[in-house]
N, C-alpha and C positions, 0 to 999 in steps of 0.2 A: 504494500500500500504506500502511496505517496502521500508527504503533507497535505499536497493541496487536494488532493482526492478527499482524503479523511476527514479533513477540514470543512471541504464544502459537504459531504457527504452526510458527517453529524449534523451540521446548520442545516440542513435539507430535511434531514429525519428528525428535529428538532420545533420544526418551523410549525406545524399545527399546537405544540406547547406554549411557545412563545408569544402566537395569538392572541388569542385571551382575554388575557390581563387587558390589553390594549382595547382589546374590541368592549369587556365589560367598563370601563371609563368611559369610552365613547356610545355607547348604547346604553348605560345601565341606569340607575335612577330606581325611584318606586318604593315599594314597600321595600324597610329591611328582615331580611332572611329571620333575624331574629326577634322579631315582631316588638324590638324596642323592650326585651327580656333583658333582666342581670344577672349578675351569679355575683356574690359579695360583692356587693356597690359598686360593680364594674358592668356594661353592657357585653352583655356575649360576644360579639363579635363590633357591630359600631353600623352609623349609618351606612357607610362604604361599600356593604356586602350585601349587594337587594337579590331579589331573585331573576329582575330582568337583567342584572348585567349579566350574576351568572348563565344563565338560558344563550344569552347575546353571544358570550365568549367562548361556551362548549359548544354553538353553532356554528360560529367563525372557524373555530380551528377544524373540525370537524368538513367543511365544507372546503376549507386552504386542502386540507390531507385530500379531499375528491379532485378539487383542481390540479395538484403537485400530480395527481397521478396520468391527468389528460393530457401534462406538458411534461411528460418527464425525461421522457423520449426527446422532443427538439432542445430542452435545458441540457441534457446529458450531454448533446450534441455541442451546444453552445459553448456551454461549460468545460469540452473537452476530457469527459468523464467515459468508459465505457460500459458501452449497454449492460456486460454481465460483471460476474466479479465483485472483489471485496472494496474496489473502487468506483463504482456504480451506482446510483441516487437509487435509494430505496423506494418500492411504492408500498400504497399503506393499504390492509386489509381491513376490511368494515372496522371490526373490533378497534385496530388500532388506533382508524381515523378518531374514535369515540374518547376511546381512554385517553388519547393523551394530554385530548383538550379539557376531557372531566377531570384529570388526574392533576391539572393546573390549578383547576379552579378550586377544588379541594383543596391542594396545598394552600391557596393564596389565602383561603377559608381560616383553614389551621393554623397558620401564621398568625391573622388577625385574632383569634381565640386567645395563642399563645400569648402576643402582645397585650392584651388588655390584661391576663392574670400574671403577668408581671410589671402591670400598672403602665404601663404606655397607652398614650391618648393617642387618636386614629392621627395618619399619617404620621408618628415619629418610627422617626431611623432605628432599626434592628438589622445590624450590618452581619451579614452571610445568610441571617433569615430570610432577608427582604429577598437578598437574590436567588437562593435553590430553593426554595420552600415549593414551590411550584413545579420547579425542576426534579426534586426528590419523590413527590408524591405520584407527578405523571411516570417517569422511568418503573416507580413501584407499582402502580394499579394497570401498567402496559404489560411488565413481564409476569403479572399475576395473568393477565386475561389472555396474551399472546406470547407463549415464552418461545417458541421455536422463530418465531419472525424478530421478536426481543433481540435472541440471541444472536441474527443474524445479521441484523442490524447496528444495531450498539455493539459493535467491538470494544474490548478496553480503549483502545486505543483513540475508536470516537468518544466514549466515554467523556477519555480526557479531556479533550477538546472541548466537549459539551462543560465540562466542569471550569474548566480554567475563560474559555472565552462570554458565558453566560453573564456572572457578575459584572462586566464590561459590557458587554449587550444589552443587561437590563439599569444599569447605569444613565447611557447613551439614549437607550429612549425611553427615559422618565425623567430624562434631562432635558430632550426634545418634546416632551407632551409641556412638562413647566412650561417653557417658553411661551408653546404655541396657549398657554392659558386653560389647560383640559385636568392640570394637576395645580393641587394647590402647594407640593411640595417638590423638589428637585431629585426624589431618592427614591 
């Protein structure tokens, strides 16, 4: 395998995860998930977490993983990746299109849970949370539901790359949603 294979290759198989987040900010709103519930003078999770973003963002990623698969063939091309092999853009099976982007939102869910019962008010910084919390969760609820396509997929090797370049990735565009006014925080 080549860097740049692996590299784009994880980002590729990575890309219905990464969704998300992004799409539930930009769609989401409405009631919160936690119907405005506490658990020790904390809100369970916080306004941030409604049910349409989540819906919004397991549909987006979910729907990237169907498109990734109509174009994967001229992107491989593009991209100079080949068709078969350990260097090769993954496509995604029903199951995975689903998991990865459920297994986001869940994490992003559980974060928020975790942040409030260690008394952080919504949007503060919880640094390596804030970044794999979505990333750990989807990886885990993918190789539960699809371990052979998992496995063939995620190499260590993507892994890593998935691991090392994410925090940076999610960095970059929560840095770019501030800007553009869609976040109230930079992180």
């Amino acid at each position: 395998m080549s860097l740049l294979g692996t590299t784009l290759g994880a980002l590729w198989a990575m890309l219905p995860a990464y969704v998300p987040n992004n799409a539930a900010v930009l769609f989401g709103g409405g009631e919160p998930i936690d119907g405005g519930r506490e658990w020790g003078g904390r809100r369970l999770l916080g306004d941030g977490k409604t049910w349409r973003g989540t819906a919004a963002g397991i549909t987006a990623g979910a729907l990237l993983a169907g498109a990734l698969n109509l174009v994967r063939g001229r992107a491989g091309e593009a991209l100079g990746t080949p068709a078969t092999g350990a260097d090769a853009l993954p496509s995604f099976p029903p199951l995975a299109a689903v998991t990865l982007p459920a297994g986001a939102m869940l994490g992003d869910i559980l974060a928020s849970f975790l942040k409030r019962r260690a008394g952080r008010d919504r949007g503060a910084s919880f640094p390596v949370l804030d970044q794999l919390d979505f990333v750990a969760v989807a990886l885990g609820l993918t190789v539960l539901a699809v371990p052979d396509w998992f496995e063939e997929t995620f190499t260590p090797a993507r892994l890593l790359v998935v691991a090392v370049l994410t925090p940076a990735l999610h960095l970059a565009t929560n840095g770019a949603a501030y800007l553009l006014g869609l976040k109230e925080e930079p992180w």
